[in-house]
NUVO-700844 format. One record per residue: x, y, z of N, C-alpha, C in turn; residue in one letter. Coordinates in nm, 3 decimals. Example, Ala and Ser with C-alpha at 12.3 -4.5 7.8 and 13.67 -1.06 7.14 Angstrom:
% NUVO-700844
{rokol {1.319,-0.569,0.780},{1.230,-0.450,0.780},{1.320,-0.330,0.780},"A"};
{rokol {1.285,-0.225,0.708},{1.367,-0.106,0.714},{1.290,0.003,0.787},"S"};
//
This chain:
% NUVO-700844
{rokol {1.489,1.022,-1.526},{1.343,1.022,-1.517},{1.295,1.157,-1.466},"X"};
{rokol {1.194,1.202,-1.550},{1.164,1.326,-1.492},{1.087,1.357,-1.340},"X"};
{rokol {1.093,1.448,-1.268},{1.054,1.448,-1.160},{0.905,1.545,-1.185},"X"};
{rokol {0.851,1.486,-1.044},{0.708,1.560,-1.056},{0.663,1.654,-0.955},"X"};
{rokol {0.644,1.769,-0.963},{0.532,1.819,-0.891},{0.420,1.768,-0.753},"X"};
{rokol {0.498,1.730,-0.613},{0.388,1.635,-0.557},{0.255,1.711,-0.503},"X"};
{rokol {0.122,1.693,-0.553},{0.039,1.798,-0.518},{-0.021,1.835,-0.609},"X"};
{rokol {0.031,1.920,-0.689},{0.029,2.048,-0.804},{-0.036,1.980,-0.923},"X"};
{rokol {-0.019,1.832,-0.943},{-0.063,1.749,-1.035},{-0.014,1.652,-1.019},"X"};
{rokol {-0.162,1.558,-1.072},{-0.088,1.380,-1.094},{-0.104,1.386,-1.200},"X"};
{rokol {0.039,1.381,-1.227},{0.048,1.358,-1.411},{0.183,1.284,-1.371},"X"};
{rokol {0.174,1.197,-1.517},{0.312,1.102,-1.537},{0.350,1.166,-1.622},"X"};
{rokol {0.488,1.095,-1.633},{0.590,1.118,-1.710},{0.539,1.146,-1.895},"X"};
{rokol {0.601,1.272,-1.962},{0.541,1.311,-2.120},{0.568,1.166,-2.139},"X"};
{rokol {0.680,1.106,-2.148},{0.758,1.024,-2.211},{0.664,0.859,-2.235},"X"};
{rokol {0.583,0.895,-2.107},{0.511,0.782,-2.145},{0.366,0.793,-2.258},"X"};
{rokol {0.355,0.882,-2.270},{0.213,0.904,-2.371},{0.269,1.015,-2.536},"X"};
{rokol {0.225,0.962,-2.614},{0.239,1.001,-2.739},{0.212,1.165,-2.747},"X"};
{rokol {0.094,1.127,-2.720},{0.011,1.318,-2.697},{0.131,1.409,-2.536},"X"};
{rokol {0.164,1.349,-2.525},{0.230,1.400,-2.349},{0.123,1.416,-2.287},"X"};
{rokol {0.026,1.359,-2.264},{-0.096,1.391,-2.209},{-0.060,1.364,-2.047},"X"};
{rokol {-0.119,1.469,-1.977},{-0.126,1.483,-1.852},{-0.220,1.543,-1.791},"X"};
{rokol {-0.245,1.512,-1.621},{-0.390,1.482,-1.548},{-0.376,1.617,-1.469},"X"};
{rokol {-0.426,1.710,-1.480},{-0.393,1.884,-1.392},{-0.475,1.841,-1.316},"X"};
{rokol {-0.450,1.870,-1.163},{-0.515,1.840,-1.103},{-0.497,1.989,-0.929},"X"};
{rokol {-0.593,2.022,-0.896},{-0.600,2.136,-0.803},{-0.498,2.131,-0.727},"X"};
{rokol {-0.433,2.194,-0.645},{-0.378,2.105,-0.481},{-0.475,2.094,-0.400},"X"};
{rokol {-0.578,2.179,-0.373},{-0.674,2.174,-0.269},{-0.778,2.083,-0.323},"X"};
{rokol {-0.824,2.077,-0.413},{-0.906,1.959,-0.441},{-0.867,1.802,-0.419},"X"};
{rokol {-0.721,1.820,-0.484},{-0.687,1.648,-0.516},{-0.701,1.611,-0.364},"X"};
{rokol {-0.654,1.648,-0.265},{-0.661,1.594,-0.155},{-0.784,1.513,-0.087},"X"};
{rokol {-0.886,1.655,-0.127},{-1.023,1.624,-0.122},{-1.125,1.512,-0.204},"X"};
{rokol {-1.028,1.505,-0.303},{-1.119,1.401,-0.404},{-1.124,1.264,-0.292},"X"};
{rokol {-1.243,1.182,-0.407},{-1.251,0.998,-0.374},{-1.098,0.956,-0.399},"X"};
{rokol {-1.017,0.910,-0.302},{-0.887,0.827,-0.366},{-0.972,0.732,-0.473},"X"};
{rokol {-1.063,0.667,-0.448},{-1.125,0.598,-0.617},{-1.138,0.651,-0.742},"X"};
{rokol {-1.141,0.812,-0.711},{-1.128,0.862,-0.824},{-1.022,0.877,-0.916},"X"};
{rokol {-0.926,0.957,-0.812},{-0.798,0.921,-0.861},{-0.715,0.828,-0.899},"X"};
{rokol {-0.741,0.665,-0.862},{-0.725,0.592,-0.894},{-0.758,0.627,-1.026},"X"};
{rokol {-0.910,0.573,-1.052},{-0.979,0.563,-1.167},{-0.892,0.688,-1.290},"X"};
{rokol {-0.850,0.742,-1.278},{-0.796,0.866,-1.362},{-0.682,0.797,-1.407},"X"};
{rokol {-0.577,0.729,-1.298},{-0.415,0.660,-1.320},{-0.484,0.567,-1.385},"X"};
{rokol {-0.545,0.476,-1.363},{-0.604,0.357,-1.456},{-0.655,0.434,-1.631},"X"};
{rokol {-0.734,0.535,-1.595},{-0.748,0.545,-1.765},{-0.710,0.571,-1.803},"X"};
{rokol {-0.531,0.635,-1.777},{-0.471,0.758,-1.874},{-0.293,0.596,-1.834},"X"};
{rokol {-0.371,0.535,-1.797},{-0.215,0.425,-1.775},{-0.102,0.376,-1.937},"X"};
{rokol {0.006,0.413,-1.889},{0.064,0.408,-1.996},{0.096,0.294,-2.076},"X"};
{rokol {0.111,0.199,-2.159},{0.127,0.106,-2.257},{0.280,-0.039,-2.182},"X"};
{rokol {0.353,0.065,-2.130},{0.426,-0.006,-2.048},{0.418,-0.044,-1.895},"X"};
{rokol {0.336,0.037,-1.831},{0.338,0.043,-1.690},{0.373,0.129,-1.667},"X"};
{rokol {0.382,0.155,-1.501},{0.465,0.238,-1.399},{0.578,0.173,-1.342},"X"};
{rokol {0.673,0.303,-1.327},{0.745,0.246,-1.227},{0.711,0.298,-1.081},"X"};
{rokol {0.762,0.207,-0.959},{0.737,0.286,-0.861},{0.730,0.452,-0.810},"X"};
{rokol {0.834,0.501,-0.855},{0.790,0.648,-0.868},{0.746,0.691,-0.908},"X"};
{rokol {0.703,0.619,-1.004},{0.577,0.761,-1.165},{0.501,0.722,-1.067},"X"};
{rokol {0.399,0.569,-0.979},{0.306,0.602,-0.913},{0.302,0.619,-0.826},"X"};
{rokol {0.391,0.718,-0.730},{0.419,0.759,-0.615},{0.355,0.881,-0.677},"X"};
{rokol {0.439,0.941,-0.755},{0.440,1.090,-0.781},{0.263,1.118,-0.823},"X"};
{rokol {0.196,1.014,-0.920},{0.073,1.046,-0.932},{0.002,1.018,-0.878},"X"};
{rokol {0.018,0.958,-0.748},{-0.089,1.011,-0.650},{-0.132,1.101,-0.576},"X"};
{rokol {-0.039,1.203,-0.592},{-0.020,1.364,-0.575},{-0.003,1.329,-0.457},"X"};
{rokol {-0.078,1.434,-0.347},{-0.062,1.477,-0.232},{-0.096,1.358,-0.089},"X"};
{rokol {-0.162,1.291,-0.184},{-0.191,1.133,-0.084},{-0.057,1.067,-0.097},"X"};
{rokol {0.043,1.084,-0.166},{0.199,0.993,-0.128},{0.205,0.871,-0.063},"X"};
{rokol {0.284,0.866,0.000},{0.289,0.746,0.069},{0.204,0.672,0.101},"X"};
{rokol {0.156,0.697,0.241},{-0.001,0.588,0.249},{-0.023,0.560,0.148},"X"};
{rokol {-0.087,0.695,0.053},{-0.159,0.605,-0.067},{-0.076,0.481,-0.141},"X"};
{rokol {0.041,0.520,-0.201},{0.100,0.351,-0.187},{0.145,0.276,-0.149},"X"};
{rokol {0.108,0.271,-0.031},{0.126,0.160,0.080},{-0.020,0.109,0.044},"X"};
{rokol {-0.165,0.152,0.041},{-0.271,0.086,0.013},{-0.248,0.037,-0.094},"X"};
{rokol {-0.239,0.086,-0.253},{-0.274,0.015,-0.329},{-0.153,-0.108,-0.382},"X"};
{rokol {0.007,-0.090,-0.255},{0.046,-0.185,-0.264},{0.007,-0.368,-0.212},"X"};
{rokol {-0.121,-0.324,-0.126},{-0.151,-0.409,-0.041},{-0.213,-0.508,-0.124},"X"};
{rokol {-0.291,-0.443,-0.236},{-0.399,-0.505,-0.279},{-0.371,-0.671,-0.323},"X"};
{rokol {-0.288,-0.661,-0.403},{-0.234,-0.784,-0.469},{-0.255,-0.895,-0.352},"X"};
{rokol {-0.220,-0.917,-0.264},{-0.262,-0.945,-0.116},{-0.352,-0.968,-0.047},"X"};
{rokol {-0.457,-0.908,-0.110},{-0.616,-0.961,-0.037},{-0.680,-1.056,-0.061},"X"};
{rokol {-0.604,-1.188,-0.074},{-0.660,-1.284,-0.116},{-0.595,-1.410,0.003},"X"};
{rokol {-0.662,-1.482,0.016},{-0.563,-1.610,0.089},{-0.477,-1.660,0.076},"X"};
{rokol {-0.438,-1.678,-0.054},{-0.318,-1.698,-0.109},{-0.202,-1.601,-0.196},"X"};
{rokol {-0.106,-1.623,-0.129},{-0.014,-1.510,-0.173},{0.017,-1.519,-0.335},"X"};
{rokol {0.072,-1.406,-0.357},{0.080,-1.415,-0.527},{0.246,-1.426,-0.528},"X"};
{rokol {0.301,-1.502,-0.615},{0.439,-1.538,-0.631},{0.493,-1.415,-0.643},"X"};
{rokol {0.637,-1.411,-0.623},{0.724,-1.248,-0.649},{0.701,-1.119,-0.641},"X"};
{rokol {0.543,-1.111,-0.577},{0.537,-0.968,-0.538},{0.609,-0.925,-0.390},"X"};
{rokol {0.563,-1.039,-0.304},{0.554,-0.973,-0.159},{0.689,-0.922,-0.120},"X"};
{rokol {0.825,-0.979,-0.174},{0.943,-0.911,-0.100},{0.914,-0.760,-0.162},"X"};
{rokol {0.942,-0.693,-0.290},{0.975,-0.603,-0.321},{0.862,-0.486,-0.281},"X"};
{rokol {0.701,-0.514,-0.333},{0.608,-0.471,-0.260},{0.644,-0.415,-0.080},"X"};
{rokol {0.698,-0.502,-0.019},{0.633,-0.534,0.096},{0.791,-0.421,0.177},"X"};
{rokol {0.921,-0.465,0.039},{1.042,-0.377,0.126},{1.004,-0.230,0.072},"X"};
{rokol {0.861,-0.187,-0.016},{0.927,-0.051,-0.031},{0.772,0.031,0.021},"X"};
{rokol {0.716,-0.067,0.179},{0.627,-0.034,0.235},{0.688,0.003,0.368},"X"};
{rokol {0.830,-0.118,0.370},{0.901,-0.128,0.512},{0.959,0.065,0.494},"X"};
{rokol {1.046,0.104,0.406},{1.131,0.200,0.357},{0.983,0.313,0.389},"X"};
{rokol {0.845,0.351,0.330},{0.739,0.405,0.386},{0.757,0.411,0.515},"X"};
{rokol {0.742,0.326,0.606},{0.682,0.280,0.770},{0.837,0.404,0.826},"X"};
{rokol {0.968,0.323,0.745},{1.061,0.413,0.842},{1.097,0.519,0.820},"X"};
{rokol {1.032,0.546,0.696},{1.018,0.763,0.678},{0.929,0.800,0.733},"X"};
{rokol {0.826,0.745,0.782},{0.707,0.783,0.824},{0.798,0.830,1.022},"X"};
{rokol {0.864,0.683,1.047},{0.844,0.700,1.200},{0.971,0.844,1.193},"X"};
{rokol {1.051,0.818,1.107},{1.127,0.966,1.064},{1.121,1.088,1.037},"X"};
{rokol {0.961,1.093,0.982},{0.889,1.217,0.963},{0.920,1.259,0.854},"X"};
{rokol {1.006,1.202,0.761},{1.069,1.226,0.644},{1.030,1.223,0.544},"X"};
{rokol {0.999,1.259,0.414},{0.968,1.206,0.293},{1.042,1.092,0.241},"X"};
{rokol {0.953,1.045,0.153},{0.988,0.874,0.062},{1.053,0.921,0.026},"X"};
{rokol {1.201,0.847,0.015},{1.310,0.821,-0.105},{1.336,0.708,-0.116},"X"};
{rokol {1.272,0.669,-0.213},{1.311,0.502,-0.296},{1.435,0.508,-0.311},"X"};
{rokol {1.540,0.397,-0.281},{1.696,0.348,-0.361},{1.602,0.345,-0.474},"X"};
{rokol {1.782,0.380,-0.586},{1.692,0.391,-0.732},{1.667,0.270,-0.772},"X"};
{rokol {1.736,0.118,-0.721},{1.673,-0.007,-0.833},{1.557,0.002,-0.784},"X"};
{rokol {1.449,-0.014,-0.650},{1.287,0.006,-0.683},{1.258,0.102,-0.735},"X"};
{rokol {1.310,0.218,-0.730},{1.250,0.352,-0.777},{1.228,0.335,-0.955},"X"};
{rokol {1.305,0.259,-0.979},{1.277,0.260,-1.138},{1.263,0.147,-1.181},"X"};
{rokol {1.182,0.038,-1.070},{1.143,-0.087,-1.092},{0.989,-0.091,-1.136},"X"};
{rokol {1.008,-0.135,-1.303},{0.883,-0.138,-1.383},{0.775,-0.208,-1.309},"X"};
{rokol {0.607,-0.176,-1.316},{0.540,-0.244,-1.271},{0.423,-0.262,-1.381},"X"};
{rokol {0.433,-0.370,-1.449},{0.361,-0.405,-1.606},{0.224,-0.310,-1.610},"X"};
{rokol {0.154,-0.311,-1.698},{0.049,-0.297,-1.745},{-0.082,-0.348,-1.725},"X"};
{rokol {-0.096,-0.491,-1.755},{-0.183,-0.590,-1.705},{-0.154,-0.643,-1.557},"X"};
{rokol {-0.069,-0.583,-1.489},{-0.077,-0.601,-1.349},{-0.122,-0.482,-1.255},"X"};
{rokol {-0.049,-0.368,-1.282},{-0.129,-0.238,-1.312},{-0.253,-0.274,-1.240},"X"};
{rokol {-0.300,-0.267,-1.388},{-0.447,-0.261,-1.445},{-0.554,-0.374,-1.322},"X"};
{rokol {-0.467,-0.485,-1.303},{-0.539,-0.581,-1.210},{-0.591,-0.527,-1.063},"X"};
{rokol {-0.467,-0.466,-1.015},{-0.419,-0.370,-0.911},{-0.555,-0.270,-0.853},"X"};
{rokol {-0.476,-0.190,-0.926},{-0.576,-0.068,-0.961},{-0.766,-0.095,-0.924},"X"};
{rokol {-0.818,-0.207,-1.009},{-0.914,-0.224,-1.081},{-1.000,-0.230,-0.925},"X"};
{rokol {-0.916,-0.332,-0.849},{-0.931,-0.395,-0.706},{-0.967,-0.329,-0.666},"X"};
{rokol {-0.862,-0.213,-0.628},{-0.819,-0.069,-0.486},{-0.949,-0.013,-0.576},"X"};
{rokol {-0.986,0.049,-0.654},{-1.089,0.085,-0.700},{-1.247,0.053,-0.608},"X"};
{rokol {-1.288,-0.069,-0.656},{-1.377,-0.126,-0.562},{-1.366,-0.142,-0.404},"X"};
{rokol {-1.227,-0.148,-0.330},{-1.173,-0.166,-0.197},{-1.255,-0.002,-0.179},"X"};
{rokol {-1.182,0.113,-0.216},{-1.138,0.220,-0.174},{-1.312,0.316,-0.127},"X"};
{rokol {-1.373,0.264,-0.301},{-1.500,0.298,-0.314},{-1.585,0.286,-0.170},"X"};
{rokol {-1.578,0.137,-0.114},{-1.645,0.096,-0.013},{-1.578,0.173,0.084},"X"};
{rokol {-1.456,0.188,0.148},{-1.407,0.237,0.281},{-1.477,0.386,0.261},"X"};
{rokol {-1.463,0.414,0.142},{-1.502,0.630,0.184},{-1.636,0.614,0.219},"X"};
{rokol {-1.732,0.530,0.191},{-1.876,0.535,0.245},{-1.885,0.569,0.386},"X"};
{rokol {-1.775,0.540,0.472},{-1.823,0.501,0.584},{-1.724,0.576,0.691},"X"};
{rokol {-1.616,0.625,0.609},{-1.486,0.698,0.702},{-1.491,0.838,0.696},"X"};
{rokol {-1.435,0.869,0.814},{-1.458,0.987,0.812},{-1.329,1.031,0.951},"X"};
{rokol {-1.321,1.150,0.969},{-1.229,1.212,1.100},{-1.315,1.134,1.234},"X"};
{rokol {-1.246,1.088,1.322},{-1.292,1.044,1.441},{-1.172,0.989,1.519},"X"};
{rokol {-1.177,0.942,1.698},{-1.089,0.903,1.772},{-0.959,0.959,1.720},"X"};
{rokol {-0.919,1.107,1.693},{-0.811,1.173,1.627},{-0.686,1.095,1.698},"X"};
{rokol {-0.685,1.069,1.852},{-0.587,1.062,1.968},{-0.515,0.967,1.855},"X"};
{rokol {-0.551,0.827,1.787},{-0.484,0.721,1.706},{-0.468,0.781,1.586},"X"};
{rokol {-0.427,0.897,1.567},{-0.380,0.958,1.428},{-0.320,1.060,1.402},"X"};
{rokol {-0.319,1.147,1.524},{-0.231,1.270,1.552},{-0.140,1.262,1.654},"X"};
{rokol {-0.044,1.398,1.568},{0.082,1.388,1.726},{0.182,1.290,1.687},"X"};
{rokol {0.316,1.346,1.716},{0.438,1.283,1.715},{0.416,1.143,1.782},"X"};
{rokol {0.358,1.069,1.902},{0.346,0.940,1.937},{0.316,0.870,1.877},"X"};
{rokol {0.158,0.907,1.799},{0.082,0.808,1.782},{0.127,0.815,1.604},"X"};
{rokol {0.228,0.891,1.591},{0.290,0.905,1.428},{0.414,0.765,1.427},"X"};
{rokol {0.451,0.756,1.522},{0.581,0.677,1.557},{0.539,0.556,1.635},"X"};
{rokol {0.436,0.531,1.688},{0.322,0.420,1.658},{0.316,0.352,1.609},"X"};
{rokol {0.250,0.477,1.507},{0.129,0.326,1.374},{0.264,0.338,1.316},"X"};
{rokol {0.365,0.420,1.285},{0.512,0.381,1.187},{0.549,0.241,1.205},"X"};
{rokol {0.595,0.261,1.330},{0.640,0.112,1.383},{0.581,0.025,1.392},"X"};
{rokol {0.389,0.001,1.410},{0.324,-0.112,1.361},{0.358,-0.192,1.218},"X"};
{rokol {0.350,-0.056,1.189},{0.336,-0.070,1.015},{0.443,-0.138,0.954},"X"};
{rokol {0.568,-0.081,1.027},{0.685,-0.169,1.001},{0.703,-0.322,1.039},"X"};
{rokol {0.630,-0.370,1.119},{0.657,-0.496,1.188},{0.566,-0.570,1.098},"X"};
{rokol {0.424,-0.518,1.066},{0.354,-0.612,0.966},{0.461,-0.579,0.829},"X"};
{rokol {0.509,-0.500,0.817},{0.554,-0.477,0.605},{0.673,-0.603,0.641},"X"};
{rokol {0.759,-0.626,0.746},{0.855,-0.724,0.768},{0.768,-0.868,0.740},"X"};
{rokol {0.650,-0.856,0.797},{0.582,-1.005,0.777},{0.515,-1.014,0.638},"X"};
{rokol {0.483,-0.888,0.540},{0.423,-0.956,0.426},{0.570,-0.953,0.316},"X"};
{rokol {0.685,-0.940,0.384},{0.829,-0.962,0.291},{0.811,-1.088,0.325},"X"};
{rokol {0.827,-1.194,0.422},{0.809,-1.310,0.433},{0.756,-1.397,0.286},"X"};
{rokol {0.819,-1.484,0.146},{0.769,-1.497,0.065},{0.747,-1.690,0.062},"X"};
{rokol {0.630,-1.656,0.217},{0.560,-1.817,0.215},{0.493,-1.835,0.174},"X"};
{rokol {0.484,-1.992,0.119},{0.398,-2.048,0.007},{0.246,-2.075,0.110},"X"};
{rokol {0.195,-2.029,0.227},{0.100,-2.055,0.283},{-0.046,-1.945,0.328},"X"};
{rokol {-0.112,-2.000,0.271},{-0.226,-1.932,0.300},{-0.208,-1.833,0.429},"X"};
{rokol {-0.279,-1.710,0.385},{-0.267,-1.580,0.508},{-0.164,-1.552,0.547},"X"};
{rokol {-0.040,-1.601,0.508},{0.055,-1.526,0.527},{0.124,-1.418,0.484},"X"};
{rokol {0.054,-1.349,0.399},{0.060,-1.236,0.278},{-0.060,-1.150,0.344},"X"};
{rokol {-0.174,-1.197,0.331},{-0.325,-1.142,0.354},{-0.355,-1.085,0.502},"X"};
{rokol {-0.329,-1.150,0.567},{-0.339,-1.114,0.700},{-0.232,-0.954,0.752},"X"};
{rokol {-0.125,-0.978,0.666},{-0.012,-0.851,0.678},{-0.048,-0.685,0.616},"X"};
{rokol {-0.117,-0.732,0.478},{-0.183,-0.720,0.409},{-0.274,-0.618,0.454},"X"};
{rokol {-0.429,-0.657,0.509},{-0.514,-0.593,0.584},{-0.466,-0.510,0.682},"X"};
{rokol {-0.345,-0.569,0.765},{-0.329,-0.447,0.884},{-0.262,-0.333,0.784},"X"};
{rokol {-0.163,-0.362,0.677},{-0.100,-0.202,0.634},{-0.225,-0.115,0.595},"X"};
{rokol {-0.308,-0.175,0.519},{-0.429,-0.122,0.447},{-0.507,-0.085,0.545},"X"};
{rokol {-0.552,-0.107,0.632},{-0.660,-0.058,0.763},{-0.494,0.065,0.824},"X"};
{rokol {-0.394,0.033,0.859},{-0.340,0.135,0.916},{-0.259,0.253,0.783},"X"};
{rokol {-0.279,0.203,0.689},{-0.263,0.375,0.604},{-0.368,0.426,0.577},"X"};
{rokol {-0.499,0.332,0.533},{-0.619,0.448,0.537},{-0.638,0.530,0.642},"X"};
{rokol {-0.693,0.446,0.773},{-0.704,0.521,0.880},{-0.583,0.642,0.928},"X"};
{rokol {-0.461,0.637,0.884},{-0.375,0.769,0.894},{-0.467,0.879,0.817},"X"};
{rokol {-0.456,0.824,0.653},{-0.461,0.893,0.589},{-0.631,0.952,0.612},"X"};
{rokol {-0.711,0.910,0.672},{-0.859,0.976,0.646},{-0.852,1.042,0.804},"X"};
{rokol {-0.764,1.027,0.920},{-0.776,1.033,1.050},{-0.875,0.977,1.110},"X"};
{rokol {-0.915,0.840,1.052},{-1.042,0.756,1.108},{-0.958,0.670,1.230},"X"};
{rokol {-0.993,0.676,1.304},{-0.930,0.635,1.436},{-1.018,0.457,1.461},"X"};
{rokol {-1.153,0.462,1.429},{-1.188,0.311,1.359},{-1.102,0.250,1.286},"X"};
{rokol {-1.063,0.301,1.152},{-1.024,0.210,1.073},{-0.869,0.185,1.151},"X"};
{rokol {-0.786,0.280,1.201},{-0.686,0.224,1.269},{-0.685,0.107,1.388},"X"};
{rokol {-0.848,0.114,1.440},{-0.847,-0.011,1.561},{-0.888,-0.115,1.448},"X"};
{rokol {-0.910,-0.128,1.340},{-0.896,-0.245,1.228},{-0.776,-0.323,1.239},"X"};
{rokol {-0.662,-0.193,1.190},{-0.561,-0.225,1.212},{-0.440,-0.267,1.269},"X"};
{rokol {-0.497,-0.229,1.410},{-0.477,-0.285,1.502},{-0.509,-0.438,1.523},"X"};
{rokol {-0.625,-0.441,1.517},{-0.639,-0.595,1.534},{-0.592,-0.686,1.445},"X"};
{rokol {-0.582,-0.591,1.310},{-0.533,-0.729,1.208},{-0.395,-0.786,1.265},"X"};
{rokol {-0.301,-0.614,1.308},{-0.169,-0.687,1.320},{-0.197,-0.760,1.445},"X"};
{rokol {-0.224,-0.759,1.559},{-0.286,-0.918,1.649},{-0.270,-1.023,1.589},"X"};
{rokol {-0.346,-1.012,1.473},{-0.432,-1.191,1.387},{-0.295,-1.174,1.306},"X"};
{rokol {-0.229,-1.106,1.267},{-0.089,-1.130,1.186},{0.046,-1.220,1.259},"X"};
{rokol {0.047,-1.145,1.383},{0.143,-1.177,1.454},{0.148,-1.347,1.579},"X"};
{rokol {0.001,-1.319,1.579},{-0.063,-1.453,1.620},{-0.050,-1.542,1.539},"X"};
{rokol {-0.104,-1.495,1.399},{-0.051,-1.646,1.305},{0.076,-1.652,1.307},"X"};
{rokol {0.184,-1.572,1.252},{0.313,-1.650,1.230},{0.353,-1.695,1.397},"X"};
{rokol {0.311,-1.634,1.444},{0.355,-1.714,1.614},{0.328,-1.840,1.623},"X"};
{rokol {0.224,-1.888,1.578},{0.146,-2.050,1.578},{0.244,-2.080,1.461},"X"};
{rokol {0.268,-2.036,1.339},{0.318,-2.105,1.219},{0.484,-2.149,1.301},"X"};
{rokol {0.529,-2.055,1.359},{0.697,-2.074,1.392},{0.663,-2.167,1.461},"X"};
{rokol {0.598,-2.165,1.592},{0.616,-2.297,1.678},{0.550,-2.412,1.664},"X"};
{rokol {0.481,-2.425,1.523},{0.479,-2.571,1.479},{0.562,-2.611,1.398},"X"};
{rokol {0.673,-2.521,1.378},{0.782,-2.584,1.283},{0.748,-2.660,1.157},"X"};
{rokol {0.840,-2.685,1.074},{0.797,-2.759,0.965},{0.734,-2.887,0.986},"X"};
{rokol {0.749,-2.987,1.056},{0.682,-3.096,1.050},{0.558,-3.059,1.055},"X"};
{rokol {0.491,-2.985,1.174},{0.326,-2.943,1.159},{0.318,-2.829,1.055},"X"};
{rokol {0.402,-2.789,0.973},{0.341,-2.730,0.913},{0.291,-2.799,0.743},"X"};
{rokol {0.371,-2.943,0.775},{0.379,-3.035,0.623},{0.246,-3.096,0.682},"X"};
{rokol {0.210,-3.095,0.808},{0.067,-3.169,0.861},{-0.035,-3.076,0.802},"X"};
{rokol {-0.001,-2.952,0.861},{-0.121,-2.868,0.858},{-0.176,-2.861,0.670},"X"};
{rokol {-0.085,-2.836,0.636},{-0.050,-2.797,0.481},{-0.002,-2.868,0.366},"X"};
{rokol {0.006,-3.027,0.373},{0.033,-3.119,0.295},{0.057,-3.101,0.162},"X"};
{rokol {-0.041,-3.015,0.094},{-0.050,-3.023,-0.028},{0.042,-2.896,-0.073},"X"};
{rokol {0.089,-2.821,0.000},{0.243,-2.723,-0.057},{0.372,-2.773,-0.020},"X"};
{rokol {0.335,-2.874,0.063},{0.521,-2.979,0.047},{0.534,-3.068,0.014},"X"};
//
């Protein structure tokens, strides 16, 4: 698989487009753009088969990681979890969290790295983080830096981040147990990534309401949880 340029351009792979068509994109701008935009660009130029995890690593240029750690979240923002995403999603957010507290760049093992991600799921994806992303830039901006800079608070939110990506691998059939994990990665990679020190006390609190629920879910054990939840056992 060919390798890309991180920065220099989000462009995918020739191999996937007839024309080899590809997205040139500044280094100093892309950074600067709407992440909705860029989205919106991977969505219109999306190839016939999908991505694999690395073609959309690589085309998110210089936003990397975080950035897909958000738009892995999306699938997720709903109450109910979606079947067979959350382990693989959720282990190659965990593999993010511990390059992050490493300081390291992403290296996917190659079976996710070249684990297809369809077209019409894509496209579903995308369409979401689109509308999500649109709304957060209205309102974010640099602030409370102390929760976003500096080796501590890098090895921090890493290790938050890691403890929720462990809870949305969890692949339970119960409401918020996806969603709730969900919101904290997404409130704690934007807020890295914009240095909004708000959106990280989001994130903060989600993982609270994350860790609080499965705390209540473990110590009602299955019997209260066939009470609570009847109609998934």
């Amino acid at each position: 698989m060919p390798s890309l340029p991180v920065g220099l351009q989000a462009c995918l792979p020739k191999r996937a487009y007839p024309e080899g068509l590809c997205i040139e994109i500044d280094q100093k701008t892309h950074y600067h753009e709407p992440f909705s935009k860029i989205l919106a660009e991977i969505l219109e130029y999306l190839p016939p088969k999908g991505l694999t995890f690395q073609e959309l690593f690589l085309s998110l240029g210089l936003r990397g990681q975080l950035a897909l750690c958000m738009v892995l979240t999306v699938p997720f923002l709903l109450p109910v979890s979606i079947p067979g995403s959350s382990v693989p999603f959720g282990l190659v957010i965990c593999i993010i969290a511990i390059r992050a507290i490493r300081d390291k760049p992403l290296q996917l093992p190659e079976k996710y790295a070249n684990q297809l991600i369809g077209r019409k799921y894509l496209q579903f994806v995308l369409k979401r983080a689109i509308k999500i992303f649109s709304y957060l830039e209205k309102f974010s901006r640099p602030r409370l830096l102390v929760l976003t800079t500096g080796v501590f608070s890098q090895i921090v939110n890493g290790t938050i981040m890691l403890l929720v990506s462990v809870m949305l691998m969890f692949p339970l059939p119960i409401p918020f147990s996806n969603t709730l994990p969900a919101y904290a990665v997404l409130f704690l990679a934007a807020g890295n990534l914009e240095r909004d020190g708000f959106i990280m006390l989001a994130g903060y609190l989600m993982t609270f309401f994350s860790v609080t629920y499965f705390s209540i879910l473990f110590f009602m054990g299955t019997e209260g949880l066939i009470a609570l939840f009847p109609w998934l056992f």
